[in-house]
C-alpha positions as CSV (number, residue, x, y, z in Angstrom):
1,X,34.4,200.1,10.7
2,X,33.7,198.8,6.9
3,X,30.2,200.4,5.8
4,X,28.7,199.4,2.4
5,X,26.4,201.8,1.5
6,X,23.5,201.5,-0.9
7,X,21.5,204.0,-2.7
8,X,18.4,202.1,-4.2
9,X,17.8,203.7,-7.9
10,X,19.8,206.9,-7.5
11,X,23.1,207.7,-7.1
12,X,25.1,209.3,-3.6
13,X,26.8,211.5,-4.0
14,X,30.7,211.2,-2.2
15,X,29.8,214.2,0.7
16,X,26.4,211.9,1.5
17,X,28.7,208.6,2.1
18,X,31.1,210.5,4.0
19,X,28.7,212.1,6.0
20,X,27.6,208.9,6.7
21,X,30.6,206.9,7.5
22,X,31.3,209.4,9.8
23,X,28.2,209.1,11.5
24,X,28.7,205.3,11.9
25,X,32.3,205.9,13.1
26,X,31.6,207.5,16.1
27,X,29.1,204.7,16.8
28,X,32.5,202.8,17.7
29,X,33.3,205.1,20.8
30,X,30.4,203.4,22.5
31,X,30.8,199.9,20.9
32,X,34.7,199.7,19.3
33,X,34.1,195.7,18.5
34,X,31.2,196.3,15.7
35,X,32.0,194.2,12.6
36,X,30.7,195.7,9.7
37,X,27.8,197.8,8.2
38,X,25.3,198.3,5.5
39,X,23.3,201.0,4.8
40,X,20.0,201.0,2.4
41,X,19.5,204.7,1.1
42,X,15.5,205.0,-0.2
43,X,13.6,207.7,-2.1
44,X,9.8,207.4,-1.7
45,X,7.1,209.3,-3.5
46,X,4.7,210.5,-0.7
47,X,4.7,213.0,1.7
48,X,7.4,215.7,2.8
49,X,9.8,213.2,4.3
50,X,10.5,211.3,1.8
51,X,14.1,209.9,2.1
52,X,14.5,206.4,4.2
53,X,17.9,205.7,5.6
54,X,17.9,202.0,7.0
55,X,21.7,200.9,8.7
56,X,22.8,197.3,10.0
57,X,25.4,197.1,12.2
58,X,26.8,193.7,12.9
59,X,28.1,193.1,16.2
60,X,29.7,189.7,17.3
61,X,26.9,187.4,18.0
62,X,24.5,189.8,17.0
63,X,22.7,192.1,14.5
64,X,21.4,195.9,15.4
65,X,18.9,197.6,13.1
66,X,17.5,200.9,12.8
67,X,15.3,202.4,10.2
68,X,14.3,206.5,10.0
69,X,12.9,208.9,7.7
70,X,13.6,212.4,6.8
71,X,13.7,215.6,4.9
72,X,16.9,214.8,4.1
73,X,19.4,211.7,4.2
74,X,21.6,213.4,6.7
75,X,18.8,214.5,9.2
76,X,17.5,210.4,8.9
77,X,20.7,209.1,9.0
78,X,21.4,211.7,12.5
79,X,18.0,210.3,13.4
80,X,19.3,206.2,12.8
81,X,22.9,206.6,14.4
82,X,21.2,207.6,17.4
83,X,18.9,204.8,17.9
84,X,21.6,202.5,17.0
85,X,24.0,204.4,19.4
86,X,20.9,203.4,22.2
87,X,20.9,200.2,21.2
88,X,24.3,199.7,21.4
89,X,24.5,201.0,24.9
90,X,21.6,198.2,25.9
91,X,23.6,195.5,23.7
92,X,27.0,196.2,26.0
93,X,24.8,196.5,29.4
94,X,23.5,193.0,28.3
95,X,26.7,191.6,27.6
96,X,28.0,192.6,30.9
97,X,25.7,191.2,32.9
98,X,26.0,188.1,31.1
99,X,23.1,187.5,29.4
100,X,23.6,187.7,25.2
């Protein structure tokens, strides 16, 4: 899967993005038709868990969002995978039903 990611006024550095693309390619055991994603990458100034990792996944017909914070930008974006890989598994029980 294509993943765009974002770091909002800071650079990644290469390990970070391919942690993370990583992380989003083994969304696609659960789900293998996702289109594309994006992924915002935020420092904030308060508290202890301070990094934001925010991911959109684009599925056909549809859009899946998950937002997390951290210590760190792997520990959010562990923390995001897995509620998109939830949401994912709800998505395809949807779709087999029938209902969209």
């Amino acid at each position: 899967m294509k993943v765009q990611v974002h770091s909002i006024h800071f650079d990644a550095d290469t390990k970070l993005i391919s942690f993370i693309q990583k992380k989003l390619d083994k969304l696609e055991t659960f789900y293998d038709r996702m289109v594309d994603g994006e992924v915002f990458l935020r420092l904030n100034n308060e508290g202890i868990e301070n990094k934001t990792v925010e991911i959109k996944v684009r599925v056909p017909g549809n859009q899946l969002f998950a937002t997390e914070k951290a210590k760190s930008f792997e520990a959010a974006t562990d923390l995001a995978a897995d509620a998109l890989r939830m949401q994912l598994k709800k998505f395809k029980t949807r779709i087999r039903n029938g209902r969209s």
